[in-house]
C-alpha positions in Angstrom: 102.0 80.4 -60.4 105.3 78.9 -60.2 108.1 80.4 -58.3 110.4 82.0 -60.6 114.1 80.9 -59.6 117.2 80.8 -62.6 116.4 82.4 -65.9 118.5 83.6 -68.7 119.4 87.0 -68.3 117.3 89.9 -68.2 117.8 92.6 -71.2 117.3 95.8 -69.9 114.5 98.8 -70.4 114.6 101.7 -72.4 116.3 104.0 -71.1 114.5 105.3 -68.5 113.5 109.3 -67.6 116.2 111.1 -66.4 116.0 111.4 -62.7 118.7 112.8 -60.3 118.4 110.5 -57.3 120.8 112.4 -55.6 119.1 115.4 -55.3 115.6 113.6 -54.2 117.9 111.3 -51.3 118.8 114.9 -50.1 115.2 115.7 -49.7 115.1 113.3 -46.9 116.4 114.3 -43.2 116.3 110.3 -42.3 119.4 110.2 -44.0 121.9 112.7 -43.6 120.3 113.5 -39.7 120.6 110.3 -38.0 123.8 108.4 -37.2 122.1 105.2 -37.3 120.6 105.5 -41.3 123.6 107.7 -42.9 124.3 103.9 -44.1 120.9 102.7 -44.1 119.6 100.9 -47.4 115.9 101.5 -46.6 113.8 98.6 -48.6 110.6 98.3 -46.6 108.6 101.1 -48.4 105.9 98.9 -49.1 105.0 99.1 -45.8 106.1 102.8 -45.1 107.8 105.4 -46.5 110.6 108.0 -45.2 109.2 112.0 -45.4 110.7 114.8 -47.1 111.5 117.5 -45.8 109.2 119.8 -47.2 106.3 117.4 -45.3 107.7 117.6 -42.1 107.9 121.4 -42.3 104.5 121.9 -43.5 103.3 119.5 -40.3 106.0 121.3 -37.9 104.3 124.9 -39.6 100.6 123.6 -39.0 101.2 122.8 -35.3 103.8 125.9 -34.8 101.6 128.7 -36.8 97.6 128.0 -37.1 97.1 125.0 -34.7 93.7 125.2 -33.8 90.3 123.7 -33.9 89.1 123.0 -36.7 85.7 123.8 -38.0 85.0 125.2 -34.6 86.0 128.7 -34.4 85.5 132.0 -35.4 88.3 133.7 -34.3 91.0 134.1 -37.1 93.2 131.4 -36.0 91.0 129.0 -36.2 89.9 130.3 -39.7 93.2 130.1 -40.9 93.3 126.4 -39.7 89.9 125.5 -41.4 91.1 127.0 -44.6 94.3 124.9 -44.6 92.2 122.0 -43.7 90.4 122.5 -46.7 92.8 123.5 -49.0 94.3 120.2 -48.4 91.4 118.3 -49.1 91.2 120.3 -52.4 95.0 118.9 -53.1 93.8 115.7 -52.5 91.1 116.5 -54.7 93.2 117.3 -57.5 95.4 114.7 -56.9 93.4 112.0 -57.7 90.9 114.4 -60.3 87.6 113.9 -58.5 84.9 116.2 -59.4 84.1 117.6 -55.9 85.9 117.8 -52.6 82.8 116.4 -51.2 84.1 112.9 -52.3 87.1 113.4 -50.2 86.9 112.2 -46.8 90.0 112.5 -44.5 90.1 109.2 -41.8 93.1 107.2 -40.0 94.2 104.8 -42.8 93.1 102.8 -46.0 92.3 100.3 -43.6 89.8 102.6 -41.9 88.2 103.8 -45.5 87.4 100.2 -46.4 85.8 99.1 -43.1 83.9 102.3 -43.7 82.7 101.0 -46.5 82.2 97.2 -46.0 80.2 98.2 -42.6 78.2 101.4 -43.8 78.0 100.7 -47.0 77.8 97.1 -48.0 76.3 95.3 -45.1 73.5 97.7 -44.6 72.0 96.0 -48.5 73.9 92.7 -48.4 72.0 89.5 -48.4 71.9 86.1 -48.0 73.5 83.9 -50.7 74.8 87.3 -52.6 78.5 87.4 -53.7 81.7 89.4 -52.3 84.6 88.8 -54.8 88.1 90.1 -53.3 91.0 88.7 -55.0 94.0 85.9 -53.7 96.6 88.5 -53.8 94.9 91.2 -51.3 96.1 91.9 -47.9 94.4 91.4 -44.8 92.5 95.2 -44.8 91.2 94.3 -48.0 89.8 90.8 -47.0 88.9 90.7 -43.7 86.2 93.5 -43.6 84.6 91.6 -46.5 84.5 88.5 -44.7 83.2 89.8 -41.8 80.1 91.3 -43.5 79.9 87.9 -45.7 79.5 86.0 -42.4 77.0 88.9 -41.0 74.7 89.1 -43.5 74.9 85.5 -44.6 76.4 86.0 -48.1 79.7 84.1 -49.5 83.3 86.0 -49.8 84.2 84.6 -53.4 88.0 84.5 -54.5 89.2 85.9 -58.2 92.4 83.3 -58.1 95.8 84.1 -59.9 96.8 82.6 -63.2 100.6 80.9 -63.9 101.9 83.9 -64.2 101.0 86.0 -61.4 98.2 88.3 -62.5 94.6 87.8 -62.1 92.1 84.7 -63.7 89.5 87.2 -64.3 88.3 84.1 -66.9 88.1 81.4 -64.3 86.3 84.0 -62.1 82.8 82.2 -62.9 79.8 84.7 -62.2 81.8 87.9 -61.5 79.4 89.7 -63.0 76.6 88.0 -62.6 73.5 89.6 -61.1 74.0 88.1 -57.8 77.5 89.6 -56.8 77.0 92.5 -54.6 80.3 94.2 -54.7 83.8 93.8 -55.9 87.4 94.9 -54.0 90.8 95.0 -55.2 93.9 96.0 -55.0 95.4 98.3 -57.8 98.6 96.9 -56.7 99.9 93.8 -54.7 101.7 94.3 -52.1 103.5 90.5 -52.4 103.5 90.2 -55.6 103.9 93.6 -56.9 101.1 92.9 -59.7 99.8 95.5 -61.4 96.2 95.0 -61.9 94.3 96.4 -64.7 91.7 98.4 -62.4 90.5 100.5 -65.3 89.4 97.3 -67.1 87.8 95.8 -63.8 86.0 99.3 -63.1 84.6 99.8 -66.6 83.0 96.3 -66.5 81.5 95.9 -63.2 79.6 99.9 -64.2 78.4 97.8 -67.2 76.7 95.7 -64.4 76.2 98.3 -61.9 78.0 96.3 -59.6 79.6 98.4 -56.8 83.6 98.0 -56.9 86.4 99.4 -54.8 89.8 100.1 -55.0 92.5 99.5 -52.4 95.5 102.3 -54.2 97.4 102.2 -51.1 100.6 100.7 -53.1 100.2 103.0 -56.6 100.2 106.6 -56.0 103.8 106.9 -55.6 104.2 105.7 -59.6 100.6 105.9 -60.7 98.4 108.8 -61.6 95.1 107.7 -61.0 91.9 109.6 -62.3 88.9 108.6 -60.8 86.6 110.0 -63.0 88.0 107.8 -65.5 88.6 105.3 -63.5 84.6 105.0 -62.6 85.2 103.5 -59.6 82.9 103.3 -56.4 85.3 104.0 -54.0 89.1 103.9 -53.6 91.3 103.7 -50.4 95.2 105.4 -49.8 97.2 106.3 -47.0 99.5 109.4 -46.8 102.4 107.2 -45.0 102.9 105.0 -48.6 103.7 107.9 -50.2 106.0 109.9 -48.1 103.3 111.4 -45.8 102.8 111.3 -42.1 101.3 107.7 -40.5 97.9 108.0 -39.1 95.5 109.7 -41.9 94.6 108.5 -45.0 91.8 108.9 -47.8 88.9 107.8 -49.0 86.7 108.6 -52.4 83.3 108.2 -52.7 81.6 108.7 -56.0 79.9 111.6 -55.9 76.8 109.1 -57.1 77.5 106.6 -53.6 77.4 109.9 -51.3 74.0 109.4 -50.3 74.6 105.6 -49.8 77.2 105.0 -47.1 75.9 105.3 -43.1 78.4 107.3 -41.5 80.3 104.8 -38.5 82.1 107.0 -36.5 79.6 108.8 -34.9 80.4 112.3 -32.8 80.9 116.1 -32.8 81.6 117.4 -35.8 79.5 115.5 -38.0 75.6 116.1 -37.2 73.9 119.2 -37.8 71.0 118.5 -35.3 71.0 116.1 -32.2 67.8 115.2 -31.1 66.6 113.0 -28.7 66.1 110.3 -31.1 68.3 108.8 -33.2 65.5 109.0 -36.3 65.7 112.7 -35.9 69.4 113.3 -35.5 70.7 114.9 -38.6 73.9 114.1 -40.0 75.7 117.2 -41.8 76.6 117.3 -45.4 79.4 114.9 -46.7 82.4 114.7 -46.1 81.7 116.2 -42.9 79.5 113.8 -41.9 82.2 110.7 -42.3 84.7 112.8 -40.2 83.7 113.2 -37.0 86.1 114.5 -33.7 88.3 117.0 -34.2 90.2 116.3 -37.4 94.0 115.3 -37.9 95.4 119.3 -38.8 98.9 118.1 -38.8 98.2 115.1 -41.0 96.1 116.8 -43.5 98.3 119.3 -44.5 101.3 116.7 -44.4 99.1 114.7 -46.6 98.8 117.5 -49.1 102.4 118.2 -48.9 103.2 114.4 -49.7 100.8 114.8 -52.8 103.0 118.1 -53.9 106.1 116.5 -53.4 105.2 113.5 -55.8 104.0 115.6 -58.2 107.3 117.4 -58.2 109.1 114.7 -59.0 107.0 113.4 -61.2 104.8 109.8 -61.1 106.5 108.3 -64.6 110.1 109.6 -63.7 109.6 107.5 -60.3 108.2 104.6 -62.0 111.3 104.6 -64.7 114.0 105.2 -62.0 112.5 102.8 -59.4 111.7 100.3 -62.7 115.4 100.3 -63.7 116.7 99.4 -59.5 113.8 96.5 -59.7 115.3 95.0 -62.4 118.8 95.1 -61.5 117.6 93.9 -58.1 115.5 91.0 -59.8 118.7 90.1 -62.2 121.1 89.7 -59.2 118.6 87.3 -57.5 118.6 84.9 -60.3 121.6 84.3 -59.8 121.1 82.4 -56.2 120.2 78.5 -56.8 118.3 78.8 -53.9 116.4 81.7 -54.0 112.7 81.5 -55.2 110.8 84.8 -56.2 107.5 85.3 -56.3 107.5 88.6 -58.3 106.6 88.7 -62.0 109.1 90.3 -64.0 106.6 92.1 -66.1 105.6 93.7 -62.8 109.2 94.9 -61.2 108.0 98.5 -61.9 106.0 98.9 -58.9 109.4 98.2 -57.0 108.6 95.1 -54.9 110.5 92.1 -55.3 109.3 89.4 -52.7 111.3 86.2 -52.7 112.5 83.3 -50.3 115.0 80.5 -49.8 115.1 77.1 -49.8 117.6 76.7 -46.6 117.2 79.9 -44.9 114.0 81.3 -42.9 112.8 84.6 -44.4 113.3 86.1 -40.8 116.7 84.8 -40.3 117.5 85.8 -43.1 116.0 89.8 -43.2 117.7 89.9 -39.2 121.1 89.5 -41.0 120.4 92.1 -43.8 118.9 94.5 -40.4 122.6 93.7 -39.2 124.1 94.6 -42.1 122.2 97.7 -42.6 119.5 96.5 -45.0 116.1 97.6 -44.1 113.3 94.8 -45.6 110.6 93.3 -44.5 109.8 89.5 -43.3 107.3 87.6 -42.7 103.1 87.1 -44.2 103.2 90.8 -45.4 99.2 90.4 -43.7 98.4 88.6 -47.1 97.9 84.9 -45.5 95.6 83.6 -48.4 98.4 84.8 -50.6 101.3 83.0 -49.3 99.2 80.0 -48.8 98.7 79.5 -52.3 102.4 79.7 -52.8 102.5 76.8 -49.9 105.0 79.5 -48.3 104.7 80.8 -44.7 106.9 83.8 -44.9 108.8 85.7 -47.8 111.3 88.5 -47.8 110.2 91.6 -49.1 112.3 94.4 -50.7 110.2 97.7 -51.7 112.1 100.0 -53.7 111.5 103.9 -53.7 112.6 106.9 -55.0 115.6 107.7 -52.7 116.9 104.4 -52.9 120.3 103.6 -55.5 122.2 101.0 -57.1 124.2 100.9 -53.7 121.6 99.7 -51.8 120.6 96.8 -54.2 124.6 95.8 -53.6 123.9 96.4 -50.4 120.7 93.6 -50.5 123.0 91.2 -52.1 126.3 91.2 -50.6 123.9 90.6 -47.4 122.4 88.0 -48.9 125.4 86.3 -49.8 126.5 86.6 -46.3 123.6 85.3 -44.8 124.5 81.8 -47.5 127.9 81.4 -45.5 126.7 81.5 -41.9 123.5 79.2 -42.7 126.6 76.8 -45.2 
């Protein structure tokens, strides 16, 4: 792919769904409460997002109200602290429309769901001379737990590349489907490049050759509603802190059909029915309660759930439109800078992330004099080092828009940028 740089001008969408960014800004504390981000144009939501305030109370109610162990009481408490529990893993169940809260399993991060799968799924029936396919655009958590099994278990990581114009060569991706490739993992969304990939597409032909096949969502649920019964995937990853949840819990689905499949890793109280004195006796309890062993995040559950009903308030394809309409205007402005580079298709702008870079000024020199000026985005590899080497780039800037962001902070971005153009002149 070839770095996009001046174009002619962009013709704008549709109009998009009416959305009153005002009224969802006010939703978040970070912005009214704290002298240092009244101003703040906050563009690093790719790699987390600010919480509402209807999140932070349900966490502040959890600990304040019913905090108590979980799963390990019967007093009424800690009843009233198991049922929230559950009832937000039914949220999350319905979020995502999986058939039974038994798929839903409640761990640190996406990161943690895929290792979970790599190590106590994968490697457990991987074999020499087999065949991993991630693809060039995934980050790090999506591409090193693969490799690591490839190189335990003798088998080879295999690369789906990108085409010219940033999306995947599922064409030049000889013997994807053949009958020696073991699994396949992807991202719905890059994180770089913002690409969209068709996962529905991907899913519905690896079932065709009962290959396994998971999804890394981490980047789509704040614009994409995602059904995994259609979807037919294997597994899929998310974190709550991508989507306006607390850091420190994420999700992942298991097909109801894989359940029996995946070796539990974390190993502990909680999650065994019967200990015994060997380890071929010990039984594991039921899933998901057998992948979620210690005493389980309370607080983050229910602030994951909250995070789930807040984005269903505002609605998935309202965000996409709004955030959509600040990509493009974001995108446009860029073009006009002979020196800028970006990386992002334009038929991709509606996931919000515009990563770019320029030809005279570092990427971190550059996103230090945006900090200065009050613009939040990120620098650097974006933990997607294949990526940027196939761009023959070491570092990017990255602007993620979201759903409390507005036209003044993409005039925020650029009046920075053209700042930062006169102190590097």
């Amino acid at each position: 792919m070839t770095p996009i740089t001046r174009a002619e001008p962009i013709a704008a969408e549709e109009a998009a769904v009416p959305f009153d960014a005002a009224k969802v800004k006010a939703c978040f504390p970070i912005f009214f409460d704290n002298a240092l981000t009244r101003k703040l144009s906050y563009l690093d939501n790719a790699a987390t997002s600010q919480k509402p305030l209807s999140v932070l109370q349900a966490m502040d109610n959890a600990v304040r109200s019913y905090c108590s162990p979980v799963h390990r009481g019967f007093y009424p408490i800690a009843e009233q602290s198991t049922q929230r529990y559950e009832q937000a893993r039914q949220t999350l169940t319905d979020f995502i429309s999986a058939k039974t809260s038994a798929s839903i399993i409640f761990n640190a991060s996406a990161t943690d769901g895929i290792n979970q799968i790599a190590k106590g799924f994968l490697l457990p029936r991987l074999s020499a001379g087999q065949n991993v396919w991630v693809t060039r655009m995934e980050h790090h958590a999506n591409y090193l737990p693969w490799l690591f099994v490839c190189d335990k278990a003798g088998a080879n990581l295999r690369i789906i590349e990108l085409s010219d114009n940033g999306e995947l060569d599922i064409d030049g991706a000889h013997g994807l489907f053949a009958d020696n490739t073991a699994m396949i993992a992807l991202s719905h969304t890059s994180n770089v490049l913002g690409t969209n990939n068709d996962v529905y597409a991907l899913c519905k032909k690896a079932r065709e050759h009962d290959i396994p096949i998971l999804i890394d969502a981490a980047q789509a649920m704040v614009t994409h509603s995602l059904d995994v019964e259609s979807l037919s995937c294997d597994f899929l990853v998310f974190s709550a802190h991508k989507m306006f949840g607390p850091t420190g819990i994420g999700l992942l689905y298991i097909a109801p059909h894989r359940l029996g499949d995946v070796q539990p890793l974390r190993l502990g109280g909680g999650m065994v029915d019967f200990t015994a004195d060997t380890f071929a006796q010990t039984i594991w309890s039921e899933p998901p309660y057998c992948f979620e062993a210690g005493s389980p995040n309370l607080a983050g559950a229910i602030g994951f759930a909250a995070a789930c009903e807040f984005v269903n308030a505002i609605g998935q394809h309202q965000a996409k439109q709004y955030i959509s309409s600040l990509a493009l205007q974001l995108y446009q402005a860029l073009l006009d800078f002979d020196r800028v580079k970006l990386l992002t298709p334009l038929k991709h702008v509606s996931s919000g992330i515009i990563s770019f870079y320029h030809d005279d000024i570092h990427a971190h020199d550059l996103a230090h004099i945006m900090g200065d000026a009050g613009v939040a985005v990120r620098a650097g590899h974006h933990c997607a080092q294949p990526l940027l080497a196939h761009f023959n780039v070491n570092s990017t800037v990255r602007a993620s828009i979201s759903v409390y962001n507005t036209p003044e902070d993409i005039v925020a971005l650029i009046t920075a940028l053209r700042h930062a153009q006169t102190v590097f002149a």
